[in-house]
N, C-alpha and C positions, 0 to 999 in steps of 0.2 A: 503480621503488621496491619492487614485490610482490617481483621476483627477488632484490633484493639488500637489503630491508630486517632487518628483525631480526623472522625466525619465531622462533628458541627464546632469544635473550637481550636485556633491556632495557638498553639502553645510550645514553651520549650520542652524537648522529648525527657528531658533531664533537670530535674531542680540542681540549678546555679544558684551556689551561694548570693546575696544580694550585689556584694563588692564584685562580682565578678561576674555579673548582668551581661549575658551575649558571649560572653568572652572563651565558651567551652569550644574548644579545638578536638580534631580528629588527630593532631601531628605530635600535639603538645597535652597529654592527658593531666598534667595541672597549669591551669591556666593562669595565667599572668596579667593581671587588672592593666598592670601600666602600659607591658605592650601592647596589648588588645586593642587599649584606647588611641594609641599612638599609629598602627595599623589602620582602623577603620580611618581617624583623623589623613591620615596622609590619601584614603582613595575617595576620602569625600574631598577633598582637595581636588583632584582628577576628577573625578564626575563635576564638581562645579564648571573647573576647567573647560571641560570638554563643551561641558551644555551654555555656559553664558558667551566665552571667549573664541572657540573655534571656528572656522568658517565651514558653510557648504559645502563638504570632500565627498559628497555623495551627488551620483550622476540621479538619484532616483528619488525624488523629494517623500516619499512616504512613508523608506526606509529612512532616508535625514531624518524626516521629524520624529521618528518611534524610536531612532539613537536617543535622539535629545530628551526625547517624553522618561525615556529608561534613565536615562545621565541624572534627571532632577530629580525622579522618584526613588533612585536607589541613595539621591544625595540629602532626600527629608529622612530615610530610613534609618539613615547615619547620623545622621543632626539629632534625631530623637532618640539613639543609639546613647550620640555622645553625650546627652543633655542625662540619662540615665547616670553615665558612668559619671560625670563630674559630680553632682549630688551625691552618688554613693563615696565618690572622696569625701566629700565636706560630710558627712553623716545626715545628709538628708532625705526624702522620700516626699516626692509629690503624694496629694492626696490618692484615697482609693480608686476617687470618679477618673480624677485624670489621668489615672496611668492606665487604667482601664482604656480611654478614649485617644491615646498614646498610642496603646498596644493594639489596638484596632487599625489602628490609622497606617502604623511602621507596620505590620502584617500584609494588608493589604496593599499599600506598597512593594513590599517585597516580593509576596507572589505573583503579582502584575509583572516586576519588574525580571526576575526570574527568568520567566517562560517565554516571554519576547525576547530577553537576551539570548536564550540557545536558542529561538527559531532565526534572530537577525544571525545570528552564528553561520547556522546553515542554508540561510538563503546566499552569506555572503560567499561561502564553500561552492555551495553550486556555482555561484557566477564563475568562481574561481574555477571551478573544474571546466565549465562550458567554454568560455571566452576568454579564461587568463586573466578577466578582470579582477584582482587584488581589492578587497577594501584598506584604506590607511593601515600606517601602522598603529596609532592610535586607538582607532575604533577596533582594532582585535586585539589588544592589549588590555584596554576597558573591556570588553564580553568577557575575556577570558578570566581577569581580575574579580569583578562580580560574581560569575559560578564560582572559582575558587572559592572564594569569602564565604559564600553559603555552603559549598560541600563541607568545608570543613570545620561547620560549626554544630551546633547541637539543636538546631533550631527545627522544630514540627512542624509541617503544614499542615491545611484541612482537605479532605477529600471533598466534603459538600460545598463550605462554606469558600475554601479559596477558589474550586472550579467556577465557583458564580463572580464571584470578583476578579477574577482572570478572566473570564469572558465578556461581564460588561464592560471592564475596563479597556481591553481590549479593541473591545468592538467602538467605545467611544473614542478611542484614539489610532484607530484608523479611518473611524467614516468623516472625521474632520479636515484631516487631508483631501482623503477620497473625495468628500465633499466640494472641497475647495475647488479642486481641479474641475470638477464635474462645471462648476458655474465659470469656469473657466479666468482664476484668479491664477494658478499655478498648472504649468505644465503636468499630465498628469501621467506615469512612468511608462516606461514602452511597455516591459518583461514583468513590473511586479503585481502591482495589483490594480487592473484594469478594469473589472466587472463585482457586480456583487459577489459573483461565484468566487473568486478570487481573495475578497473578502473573509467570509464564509471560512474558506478552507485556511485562514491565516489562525484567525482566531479559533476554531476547531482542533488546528495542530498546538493551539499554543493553550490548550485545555489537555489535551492529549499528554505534552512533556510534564505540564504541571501534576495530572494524577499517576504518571507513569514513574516517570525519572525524580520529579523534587517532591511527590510524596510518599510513593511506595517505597520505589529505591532505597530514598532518602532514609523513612524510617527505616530500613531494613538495616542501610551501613551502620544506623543510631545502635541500632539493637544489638548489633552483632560487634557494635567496637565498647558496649557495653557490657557485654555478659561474656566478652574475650575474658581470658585468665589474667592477662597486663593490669587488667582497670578493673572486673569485679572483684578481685581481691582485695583491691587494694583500695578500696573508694574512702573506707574512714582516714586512712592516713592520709590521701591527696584531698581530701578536706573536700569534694567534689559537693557532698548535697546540701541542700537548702535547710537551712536552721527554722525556717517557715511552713506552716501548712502550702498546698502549691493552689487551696480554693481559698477564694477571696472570700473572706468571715473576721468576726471580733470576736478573736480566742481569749479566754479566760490563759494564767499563766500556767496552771494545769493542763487544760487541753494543747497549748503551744508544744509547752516539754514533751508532749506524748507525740509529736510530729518531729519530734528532734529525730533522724535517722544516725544509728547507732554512736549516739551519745553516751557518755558514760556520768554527765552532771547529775545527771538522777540516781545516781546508782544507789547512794544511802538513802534515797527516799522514797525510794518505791523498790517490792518486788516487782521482773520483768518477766512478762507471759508473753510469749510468741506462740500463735496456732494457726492450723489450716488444714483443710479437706480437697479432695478429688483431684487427686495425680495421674498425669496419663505417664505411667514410669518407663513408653519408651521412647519417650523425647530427648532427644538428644542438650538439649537447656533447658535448664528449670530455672530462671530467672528469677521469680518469686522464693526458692530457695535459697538463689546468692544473698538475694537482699535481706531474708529473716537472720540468715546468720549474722549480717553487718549490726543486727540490733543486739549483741552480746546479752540476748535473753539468758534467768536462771534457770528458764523452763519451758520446754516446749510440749507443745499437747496437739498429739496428728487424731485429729476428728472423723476419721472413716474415708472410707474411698481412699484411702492411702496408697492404694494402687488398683487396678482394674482386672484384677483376676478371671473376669469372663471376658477378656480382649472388646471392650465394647466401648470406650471413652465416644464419647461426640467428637472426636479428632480423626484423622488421616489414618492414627491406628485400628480404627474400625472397619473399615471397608478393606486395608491392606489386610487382615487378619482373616477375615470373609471370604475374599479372593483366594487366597492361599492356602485355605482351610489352616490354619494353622494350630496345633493343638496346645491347650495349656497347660502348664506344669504348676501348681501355685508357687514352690520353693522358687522355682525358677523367675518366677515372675516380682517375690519379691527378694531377690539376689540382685536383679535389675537396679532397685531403686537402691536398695543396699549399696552399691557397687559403683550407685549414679557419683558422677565427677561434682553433680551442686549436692548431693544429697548432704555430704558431711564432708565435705572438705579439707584435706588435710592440714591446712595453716590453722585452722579454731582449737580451740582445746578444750576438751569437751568434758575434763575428767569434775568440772564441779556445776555440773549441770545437768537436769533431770527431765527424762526423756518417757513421756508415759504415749500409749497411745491407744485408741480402741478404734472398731471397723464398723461399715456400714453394707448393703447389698454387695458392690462389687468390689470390695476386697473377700466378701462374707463367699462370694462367687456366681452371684444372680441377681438381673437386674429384679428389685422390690422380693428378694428370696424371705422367705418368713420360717418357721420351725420346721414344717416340711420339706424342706429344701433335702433334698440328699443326699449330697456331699458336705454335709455340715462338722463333721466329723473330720475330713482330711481341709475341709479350711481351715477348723478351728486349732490344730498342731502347725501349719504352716505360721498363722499368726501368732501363735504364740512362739514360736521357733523366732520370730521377726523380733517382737516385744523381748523375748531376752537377747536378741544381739544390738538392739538398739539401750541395754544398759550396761551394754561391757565397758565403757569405759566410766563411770561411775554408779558402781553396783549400789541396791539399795536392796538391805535382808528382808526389810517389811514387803519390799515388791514381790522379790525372790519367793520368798515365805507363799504366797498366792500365789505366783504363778506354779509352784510345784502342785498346790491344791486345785488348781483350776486343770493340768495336767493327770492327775489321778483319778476326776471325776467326771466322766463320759455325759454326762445331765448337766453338767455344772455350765452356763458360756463364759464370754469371757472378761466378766466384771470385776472390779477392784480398787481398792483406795490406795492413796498415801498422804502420809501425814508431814507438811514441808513446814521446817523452821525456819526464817534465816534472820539475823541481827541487820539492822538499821540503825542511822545516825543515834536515834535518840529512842527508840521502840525495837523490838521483838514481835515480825507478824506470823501469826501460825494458819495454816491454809489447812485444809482436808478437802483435798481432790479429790473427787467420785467418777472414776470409770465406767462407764453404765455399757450394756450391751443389751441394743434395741433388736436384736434381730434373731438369737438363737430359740428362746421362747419365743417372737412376734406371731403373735395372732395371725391369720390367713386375711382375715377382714381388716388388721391393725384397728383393733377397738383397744385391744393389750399390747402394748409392743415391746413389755420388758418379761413378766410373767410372773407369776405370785410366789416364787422364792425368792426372783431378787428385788420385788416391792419388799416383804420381810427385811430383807440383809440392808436396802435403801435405809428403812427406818431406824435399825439400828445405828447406822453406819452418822444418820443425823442426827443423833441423841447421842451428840460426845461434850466432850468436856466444854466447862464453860470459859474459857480462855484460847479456844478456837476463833479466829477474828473473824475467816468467811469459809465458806464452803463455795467448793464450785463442782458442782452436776453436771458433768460432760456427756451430749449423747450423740449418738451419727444421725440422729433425725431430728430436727426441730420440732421440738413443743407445744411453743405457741403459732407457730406459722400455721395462716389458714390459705389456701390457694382456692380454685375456680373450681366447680361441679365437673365431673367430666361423664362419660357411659356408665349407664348404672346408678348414677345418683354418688358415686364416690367422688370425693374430695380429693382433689390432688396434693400432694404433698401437705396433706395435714393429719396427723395424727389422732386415733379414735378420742371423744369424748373421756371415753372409760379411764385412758390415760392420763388425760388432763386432771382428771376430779381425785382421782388417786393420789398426784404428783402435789395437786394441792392440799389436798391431807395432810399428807406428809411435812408439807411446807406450815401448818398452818398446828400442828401438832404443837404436846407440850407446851401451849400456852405462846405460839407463833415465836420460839426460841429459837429458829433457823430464820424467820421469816424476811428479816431486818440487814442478815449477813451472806444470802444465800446469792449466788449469780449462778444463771445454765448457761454452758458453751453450748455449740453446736455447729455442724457444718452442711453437708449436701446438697444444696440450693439449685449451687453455681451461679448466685450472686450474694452479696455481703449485706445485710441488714440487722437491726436490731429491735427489738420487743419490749413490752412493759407491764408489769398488773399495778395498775396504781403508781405508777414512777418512782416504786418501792424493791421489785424483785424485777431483773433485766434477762432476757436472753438477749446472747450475741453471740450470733452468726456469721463467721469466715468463709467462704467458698466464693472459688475456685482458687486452686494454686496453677494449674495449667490451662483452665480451658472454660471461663466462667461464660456467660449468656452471652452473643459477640450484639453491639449495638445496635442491629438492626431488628432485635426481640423489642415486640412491643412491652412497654412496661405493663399495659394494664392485661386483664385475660381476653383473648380472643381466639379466633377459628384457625386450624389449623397447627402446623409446628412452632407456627412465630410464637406459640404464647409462651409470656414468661414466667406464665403461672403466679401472678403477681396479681395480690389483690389491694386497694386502698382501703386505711381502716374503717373508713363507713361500712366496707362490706362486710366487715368480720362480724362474725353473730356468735362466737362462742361464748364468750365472758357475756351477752346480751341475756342468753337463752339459760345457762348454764349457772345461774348464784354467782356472776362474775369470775366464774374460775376459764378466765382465757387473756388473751393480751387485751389493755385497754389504749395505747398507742405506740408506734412503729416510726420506724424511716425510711426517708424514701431507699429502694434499695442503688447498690454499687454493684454496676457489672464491669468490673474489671480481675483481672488475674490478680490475687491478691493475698496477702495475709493478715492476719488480726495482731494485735499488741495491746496488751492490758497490760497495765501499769497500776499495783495494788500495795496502801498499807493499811495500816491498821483500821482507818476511817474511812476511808474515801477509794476509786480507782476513778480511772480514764482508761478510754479505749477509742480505738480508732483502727482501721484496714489501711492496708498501704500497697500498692502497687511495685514491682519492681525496679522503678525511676524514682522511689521515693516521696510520690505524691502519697498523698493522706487523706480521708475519708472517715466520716461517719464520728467525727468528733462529740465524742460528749463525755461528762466526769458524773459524779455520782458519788454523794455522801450522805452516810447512815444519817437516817433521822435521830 
């Protein structure tokens, strides 16, 4: 929750459908537009109450006024709550500025309002326990209605951006009091807050509840009443996610569709590709798992790292493994994922759905392992043991046929096609997926990182028929990604030259017959972007499923671990230096847990990463010239 919560924006944890804006419950997993509005409407009612109408029931005027200051701000909260919901009756939507400047306004409210409510809570506790002194029955009925309303709603806080607005808010709505009394206008309390220091420690504690309790916690209950088995199974029927991308943009009706989370309106018009790379396969939730299922993909395509064979993830499994010396088994390790409760789920039906996959270093069983590796031989039977249990429920002879060849020949790694038909509304799209395997040949230097018999098998494999619509080059190492110099003069996480100029060959062969219809996957990153030669041929890049760059990696390259190994396209020199054979533009990257979804026919696709809350990233479409 700390890695992937929401440091600099307040937002819902969960895309809510529009009509039912605020309205997600912890009690009630589908939410109910009308009660909701009826609910909030009856405690903005009370907060009014309380703050315009009540009298002074408090002996300690500084605790009075931060009642009242709580009473109005959690009653604009609700006013902009409700102003929400009645438009979403009537079918309409403030502009983009002002719900933007809405949602700004009711957040910061709420978090102010929030964490002064549990500290008036406990101050009024202590009295209680000290001296019997009792606050109203009112004003504990209010506190306790307010936290209700927000536990059990789906609402995010921000770690950065609310703790600054909980503290200056805070702090202006004590020292105006405090103030007061000082000039001596109001009496100014015996026991509560008498001194700066006093001060200090109010609003300190009321920063404290807010990153503790309303946004760790908070995310924590979110996530976990999420990827329960009650609700993640069942989110397409309870209708729970947002029909809407969750960033604020002017989507084409293409790229909207491709943010539908597991729609089925597209289904005749585009084939549905769900991918993703680097699972740490012994976490007990794979949330990004529940959610790719939800998109009733025809095809999924796991991009390397599909499990962590040398126990070495950037997670909690790394040091517990270290400590315990623990020894690997590969089978074992992928029985784990095999075996996982998100992995394949038994409610899906998986028998008309086609499951290819290739590996990268740590499924290969070494982090950056290249042809030298030594156990390349008992990796390469465990994965392939995997690849044929991941197509027992719909077998495919053309796979089958390869994987007994890729079994028989000890030289051979473990590359492969298939060739996918499937009928559409009005077209027939034919795909030829190319399984590439970057690592069994990979060069020591990675100049080569596939090896010169499977560049040969590559070229055949792209000189097929002319009624192929696209080809898609899967490989576990990005292409055109170029990252920061590191020791030595090597390039991080960018692939030799040699490769590239080849890969372009290849692409650029027969009279540029692939050139037009080719897309590369790819994954390892551990964050999500995408590439371009010419805004003609794309790589896209999926990664992380479990454990992507957490937000405190710098974007850009810097000293130390922070770096994200992220360069901006000014810096790439390869397409510069190289006859243009490298990326000539990119996106910014997504460091989120996530997975990919391409959506392809015969002309055109969309793609876009989607987080396991169903938010959506990295929108863009693309159609042949």
């Amino acid at each position: 929750c700390f890695l992937t919560g929401g440091l600099f924006g307040s937002k819902r944890m969960i895309n809510l459908k529009p009509s039912v804006e605020l309205a997600g419950s912890l009690l009630s997993p589908r939410p109910v537009h009308l009660c909701s509005t009826i609910w909030r409407s009856l405690i903005f009612i009370f907060c009014v109450y309380y703050a315009a109408i009540s009298i002074n029931d408090s002996s300690y005027i500084i605790e009075w006024f931060l009642q009242k200051t709580v009473s109005w701000l959690y009653a604009i909260y609700l006013l902009i709550a409700l102003i929400l919901s009645i438009q979403s009756h009537c079918g309409s939507t403030p502009s983009p500025s002002a719900t933007k400047i809405l949602y700004i306004v009711m957040m910061a409210c709420l978090q102010f309002t929030v964490s002064n409510t549990f500290q008036l809570l406990v101050f009024n506790l202590n009295l209680l326990s000290a001296n019997g002194a009792a606050p109203s029955t009112i004003v504990f009925v209010l506190n306790l209605v307010i936290l209700f309303d927000f536990f059990t709603s789906t609402l995010q806080f921000s770690y950065t951006v609310g703790s600054i607005e909980v503290l200056l808010l805070s702090v202006v709505f004590t020292v105006i009091p405090f103030a007061m009394g000082f000039l001596g206008f109001v009496k100014v309390d015996a026991y509560f807050i008498t001194t700066i220091g006093d001060l200090i420690e109010w609003c300190l504690l009321c920063v404290v509840w807010h990153i503790v309790l309303f946004t760790h916690l908070k995310n924590w209950v979110n996530y976990k009443w999420w990827t329960s088995q009650r609700i993640s199974l069942n989110v397409n029927e309870l209708d729970i996610l947002n029909r809407e991308s969750a960033t604020e943009r002017n989507l084409s009706a293409d790229l909207l569709a491709s943010s539908i989370n597991g729609s089925v309106d597209d289904k005749q018009q585009f084939v549905r590709i769900v991918m993703g790379s680097c699972t740490d396969q012994k976490k007990k939730t794979i949330a990004t798992y529940q959610a790719l299922h939800r998109e009733q993909p025809d095809m999924y395509l796991l991009l390397g790292d599909n499990i962590y064979a040398d126990l070495a993830p950037p997670t909690i499994t790394k040091p517990v493994t270290q400590c315990c010396k623990i020894k690997r088994v590969f089978k074992e390790e992928y029985d784990l994922l095999l075996n996982h409760k998100d992995f394949r789920p038994a409610k899906y039906d998986y028998s008309k759905q086609v499951w290819l996959a290739t590996w990268d270093d740590h499924d290969y069983g070494e982090n950056d392992a290249a042809k030298e590796y030594g156990e390349k031989l008992p990796a390469k039977k465990a994965f392939v043991d995997f690849l044929e249990a991941i197509q027992q429920t719909n077998k495919q002879q053309e796979i089958e046929a390869q994987i007994e060849q890729i079994k028989q020949d000890d030289a051979r790694g473990v590359y492969y096609s298939y060739d996918y038909e499937q009928k559409l509304d009005s077209e027939t799209v034919k795909l030829r997926v190319i399984m590439m395997d970057t690592r069994f040949d990979r060069e020591e230097d990675e100049s080569d990182i596939v090896g010169e018999a499977q560049w040969q098998w590559l070229r055949e494999k792209c000189d097929g028929p002319d009624d192929i619509d696209w080809y898609l080059i899967c490989n576990g190492s990005p292409v055109l990604n170029e990252g920061p110099v590191v020791k030595g003069g090597h390039l991080k996480k960018t692939v030799g030259q040699e490769t590239r100029d080849k890969l372009f060959e290849v692409l650029h062969a027969n009279n540029d017959k692939i050139l037009n219809k080719c897309i590369l996957i790819s994954g390892d990153l551990h964050y999500s972007v995408w590439h371009s030669w010419n805004d003609q041929v794309y790589e896209l890049t999926a990664s992380s499923l479990t454990h992507s760059k957490p937000w405190f990696c710098c974007k850009r390259s810097c000293v130390g671990m922070c770096s994200i190994k992220f360069l901006e396209m000014d810096d790439y020199t390869m397409a510069k230096n190289h006859n243009g054979n490298g990326a000539t533009n990119k996106s910014e990257p997504v460091q989120k847990n996530s997975f990919g979804l391409l959506r392809i026919n015969k002309e055109k696709f969309t793609f876009c990463v989607k987080d396991a809350f169903g938010y959506s990233y990295l929108n863009i479409a693309h159609q042949k010239s």
